[in-house]
Legacy VTK file of the C-alpha trace (Angstrom):
# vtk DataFile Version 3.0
C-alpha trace
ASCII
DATASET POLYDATA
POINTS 297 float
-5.494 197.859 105.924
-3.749 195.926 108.983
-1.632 198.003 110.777
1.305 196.368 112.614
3.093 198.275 115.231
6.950 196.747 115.702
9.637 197.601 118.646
13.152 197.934 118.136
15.023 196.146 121.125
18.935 196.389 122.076
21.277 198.019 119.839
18.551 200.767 118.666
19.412 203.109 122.044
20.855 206.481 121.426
22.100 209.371 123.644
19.170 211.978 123.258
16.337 209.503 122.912
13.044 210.099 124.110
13.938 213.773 124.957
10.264 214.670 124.428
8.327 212.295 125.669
9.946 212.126 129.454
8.214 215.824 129.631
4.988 214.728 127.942
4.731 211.659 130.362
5.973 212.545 133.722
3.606 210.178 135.670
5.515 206.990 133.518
8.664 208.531 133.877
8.760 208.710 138.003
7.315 205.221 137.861
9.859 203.904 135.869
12.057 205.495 137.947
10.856 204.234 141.050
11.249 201.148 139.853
14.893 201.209 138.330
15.986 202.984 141.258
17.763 205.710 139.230
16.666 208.946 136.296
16.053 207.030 133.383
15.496 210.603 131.460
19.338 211.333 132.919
20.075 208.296 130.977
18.837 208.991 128.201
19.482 212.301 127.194
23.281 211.996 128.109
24.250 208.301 127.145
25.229 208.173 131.345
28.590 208.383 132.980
31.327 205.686 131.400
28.819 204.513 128.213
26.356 203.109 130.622
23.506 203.340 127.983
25.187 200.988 126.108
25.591 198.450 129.130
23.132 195.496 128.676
22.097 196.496 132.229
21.058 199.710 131.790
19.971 199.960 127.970
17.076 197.504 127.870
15.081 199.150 130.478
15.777 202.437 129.167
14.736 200.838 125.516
11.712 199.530 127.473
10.679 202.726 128.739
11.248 204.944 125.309
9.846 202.673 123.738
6.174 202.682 125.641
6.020 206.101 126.139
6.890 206.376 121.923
3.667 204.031 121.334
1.685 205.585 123.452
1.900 209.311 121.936
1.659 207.244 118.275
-1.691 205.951 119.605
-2.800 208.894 120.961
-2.410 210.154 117.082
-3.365 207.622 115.037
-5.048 205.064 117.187
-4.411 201.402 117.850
-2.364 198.611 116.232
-4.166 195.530 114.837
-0.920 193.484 115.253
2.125 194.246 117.420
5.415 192.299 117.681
9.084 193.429 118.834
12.546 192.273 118.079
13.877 190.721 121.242
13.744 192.937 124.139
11.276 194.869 121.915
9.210 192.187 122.286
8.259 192.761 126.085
7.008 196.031 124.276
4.774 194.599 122.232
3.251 192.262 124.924
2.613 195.745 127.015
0.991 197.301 124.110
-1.393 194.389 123.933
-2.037 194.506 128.100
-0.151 191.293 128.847
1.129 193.385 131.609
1.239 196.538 133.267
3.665 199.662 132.174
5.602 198.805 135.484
5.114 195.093 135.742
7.051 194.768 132.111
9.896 197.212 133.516
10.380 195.017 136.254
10.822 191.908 133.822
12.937 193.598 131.937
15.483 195.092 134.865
15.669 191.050 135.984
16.084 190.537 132.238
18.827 192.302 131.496
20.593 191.742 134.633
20.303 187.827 134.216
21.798 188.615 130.782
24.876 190.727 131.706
25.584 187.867 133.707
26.582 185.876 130.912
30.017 187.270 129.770
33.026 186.320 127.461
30.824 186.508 124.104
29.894 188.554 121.775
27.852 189.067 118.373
28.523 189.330 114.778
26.475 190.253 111.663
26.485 188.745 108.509
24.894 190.253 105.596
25.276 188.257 102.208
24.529 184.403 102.902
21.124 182.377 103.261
20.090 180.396 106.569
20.863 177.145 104.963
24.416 178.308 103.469
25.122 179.915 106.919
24.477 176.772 108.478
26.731 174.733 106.247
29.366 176.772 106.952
29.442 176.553 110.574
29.172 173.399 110.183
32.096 172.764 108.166
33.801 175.883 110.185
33.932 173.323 113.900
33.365 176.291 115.824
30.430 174.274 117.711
30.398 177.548 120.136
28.971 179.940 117.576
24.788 179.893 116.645
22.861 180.941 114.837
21.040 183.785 116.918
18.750 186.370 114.653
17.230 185.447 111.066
16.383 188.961 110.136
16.035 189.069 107.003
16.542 185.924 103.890
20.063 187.411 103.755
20.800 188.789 106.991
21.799 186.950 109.869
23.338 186.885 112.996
25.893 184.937 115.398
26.432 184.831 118.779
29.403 182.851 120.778
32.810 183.127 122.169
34.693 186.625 121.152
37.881 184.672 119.480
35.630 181.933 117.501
33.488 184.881 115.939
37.058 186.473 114.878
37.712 183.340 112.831
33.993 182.863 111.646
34.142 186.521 110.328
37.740 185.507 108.388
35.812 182.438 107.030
32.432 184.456 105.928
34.578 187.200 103.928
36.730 184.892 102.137
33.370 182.865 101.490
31.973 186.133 99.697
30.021 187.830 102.333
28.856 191.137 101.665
29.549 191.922 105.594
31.058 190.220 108.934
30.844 192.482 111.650
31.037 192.409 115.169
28.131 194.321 117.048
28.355 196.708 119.759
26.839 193.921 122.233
28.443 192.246 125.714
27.352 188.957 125.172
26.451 185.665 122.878
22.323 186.565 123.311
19.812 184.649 121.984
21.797 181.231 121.540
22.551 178.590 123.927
24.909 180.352 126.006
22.595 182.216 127.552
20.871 179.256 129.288
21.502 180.220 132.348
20.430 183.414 132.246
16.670 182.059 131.156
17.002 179.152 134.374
17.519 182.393 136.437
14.655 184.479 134.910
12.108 180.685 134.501
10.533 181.367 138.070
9.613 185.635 137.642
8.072 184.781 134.683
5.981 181.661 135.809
4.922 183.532 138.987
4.240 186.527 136.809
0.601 187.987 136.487
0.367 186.950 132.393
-2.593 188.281 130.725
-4.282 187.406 127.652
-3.060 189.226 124.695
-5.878 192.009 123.626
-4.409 191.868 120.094
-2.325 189.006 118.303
1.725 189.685 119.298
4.282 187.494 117.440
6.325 185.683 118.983
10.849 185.989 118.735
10.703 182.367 119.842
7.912 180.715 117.155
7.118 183.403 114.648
3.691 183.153 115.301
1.032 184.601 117.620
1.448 184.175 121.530
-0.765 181.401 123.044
-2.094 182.750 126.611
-1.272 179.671 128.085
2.751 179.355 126.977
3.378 183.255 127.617
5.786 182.295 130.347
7.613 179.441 128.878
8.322 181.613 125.151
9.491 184.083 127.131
12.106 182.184 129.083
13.025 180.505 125.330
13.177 183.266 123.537
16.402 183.770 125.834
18.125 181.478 124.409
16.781 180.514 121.032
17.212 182.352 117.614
14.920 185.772 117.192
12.772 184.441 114.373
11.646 187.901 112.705
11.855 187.222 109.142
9.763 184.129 109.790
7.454 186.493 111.857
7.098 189.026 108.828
6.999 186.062 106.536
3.873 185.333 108.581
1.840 188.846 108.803
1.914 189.037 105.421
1.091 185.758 104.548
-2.146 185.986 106.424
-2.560 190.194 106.082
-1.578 191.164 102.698
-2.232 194.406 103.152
-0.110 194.881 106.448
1.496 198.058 107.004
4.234 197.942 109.362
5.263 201.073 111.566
8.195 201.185 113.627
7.395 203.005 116.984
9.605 205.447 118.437
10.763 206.815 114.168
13.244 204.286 114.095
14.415 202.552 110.833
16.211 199.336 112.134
13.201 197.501 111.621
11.843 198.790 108.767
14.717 198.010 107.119
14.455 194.534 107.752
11.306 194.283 106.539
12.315 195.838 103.303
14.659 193.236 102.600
12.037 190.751 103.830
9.474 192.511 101.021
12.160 192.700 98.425
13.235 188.997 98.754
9.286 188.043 98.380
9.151 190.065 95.416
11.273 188.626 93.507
9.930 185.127 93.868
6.247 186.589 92.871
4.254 189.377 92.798
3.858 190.505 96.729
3.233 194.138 98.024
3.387 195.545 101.159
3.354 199.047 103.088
6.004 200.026 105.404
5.686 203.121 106.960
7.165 205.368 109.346
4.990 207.151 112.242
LINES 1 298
297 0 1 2 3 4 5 6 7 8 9 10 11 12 13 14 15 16 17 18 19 20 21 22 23 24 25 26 27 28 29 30 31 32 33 34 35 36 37 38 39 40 41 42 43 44 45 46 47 48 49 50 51 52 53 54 55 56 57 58 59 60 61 62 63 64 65 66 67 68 69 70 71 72 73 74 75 76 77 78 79 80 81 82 83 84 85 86 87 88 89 90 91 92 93 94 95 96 97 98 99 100 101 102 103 104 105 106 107 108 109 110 111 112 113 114 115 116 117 118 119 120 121 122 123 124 125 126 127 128 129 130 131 132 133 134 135 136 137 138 139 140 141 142 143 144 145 146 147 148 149 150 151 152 153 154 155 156 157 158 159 160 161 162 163 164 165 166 167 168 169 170 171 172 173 174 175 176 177 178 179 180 181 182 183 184 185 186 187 188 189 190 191 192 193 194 195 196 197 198 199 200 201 202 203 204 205 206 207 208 209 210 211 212 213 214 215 216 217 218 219 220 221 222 223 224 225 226 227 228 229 230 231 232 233 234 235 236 237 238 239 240 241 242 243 244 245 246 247 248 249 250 251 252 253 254 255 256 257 258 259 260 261 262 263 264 265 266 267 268 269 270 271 272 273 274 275 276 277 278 279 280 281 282 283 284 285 286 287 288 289 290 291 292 293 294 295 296
């Protein structure tokens, strides 16, 4: 059986989180702290002064950091992925697992990350839950809110919009009355993963192309192509996937099109993920006989 190790990225964090494994790691934790500048277990365990976990800032380094000290006690136990991917900043997780770079080298991406990101302000996020890609599209479309994209395909019937705060308001009115199931704003400070966050990837283009970029030990899927990082393009899919859709359910769609038998753990005992790929599993299943293990570490 494949096993396929996946990382949950912003929007997963939680006051408490990885209460254990600051203890069981202490050499990780003061280098991630050396290089944040500031107690990421402190963090952590208390959600930080004024919300700050939940700051774009501040959360995907401390996602970064749970999140590689969770895979490597779930390696320790049951060894080794043969596939790894993560959804968005998860993905810089799954590169690490697969020694693209260094524990530290990735935390330093991801503190420029996610300080190019909180740059980009006056947008926001919205779920929708109920409508296929194609149907989704149309609607913008007829909608005129040019703004608003098209920014994670979870799942066949899960998607997600980023743009300007007000045009999402309207979009939201417009999916309901359409016969969504959901319209939701998230708990996010900006329009990620769509066009608006352009300059956010210009500002992170040159880290990344100067950045020491190793060859993948073990195939990691790609946010920005849904299929297996290419050694050579590391850099420039990582400065896309900035500001182009998260493709996951395309990147499920493709595990299990070429491992059947994939079973897919989410690291760190979340269930974000894992419910994703149920829907992914459930929507295959009805068009034909597909099975598929999902599992929890």
């Amino acid at each position: 059986m494949t096993t396929v190790h996946m990382f949950a990225g912003q929007g997963a964090q939680r006051a408490g989180m990885g209460a254990e494994l600051f203890e069981r790691y202490p050499r990780l934790t003061q280098e991630a702290d050396a290089v944040v500048g500031y107690s990421l277990r402190d963090l952590c365990l208390t959600g930080g002064p004024d919300g700050r976990l939940d700051d774009t800032r501040y959360t995907q380094p401390a996602m970064y950091v749970v999140n590689a000290l969770a895979h490597r006690a779930l390696t320790e136990e049951s060894g080794p992925p043969d596939v790894v991917l993560g959804h968005s900043l998860g993905e810089y997780n799954a590169l690490e697992a697969a020694g693209v770079f260094g524990f530290a080298e990735g935390l330093g991406l991801v503190v420029a990350r996610a300080a190019a990101m909180a740059a980009v302000t006056g947008g926001g996020m919205s779920v929708v839950v109920g409508f296929k890609e194609t149907a989704l599209r149309f609607l913008l479309h007829r909608s005129g809110f040019t703004g608003v994209h098209l920014a994670n395909l979870n799942a066949p019937d899960q998607l997600v919009l980023a743009g300007p705060r007000d045009d999402l308001d309207m979009m939201e009115l417009i999916l309901e009355d359409a016969g969504a199931r959901l319209a939701r704003r998230l708990p996010v400070s900006g329009p990620f993963h769509s066009p608006h966050m352009t300059p956010a990837a210009r500002e992170l283009e040159p880290l990344l192309r100067r950045a020491e970029l190793r060859t993948p030990t073990a195939p990691v899927v790609a946010n920005r192509t849904a299929r297996p990082h290419r050694a050579e393009e590391l850099a420039r899919t990582l400065v896309e996937q900035i500001d182009h859709p998260v493709r996951w359910s395309e990147s499920v769609e493709h595990l299990l099109d070429r491992w059947p038998d994939a079973r897919f753990v989410e690291v760190g005992g979340g269930t974000t993920l894992t419910g994703m790929v149920r829907r992914i599993t459930d929507a295959r299943a009805d068009g034909g006989p597909h099975g598929v293990a999902v599992a929890k570490p």
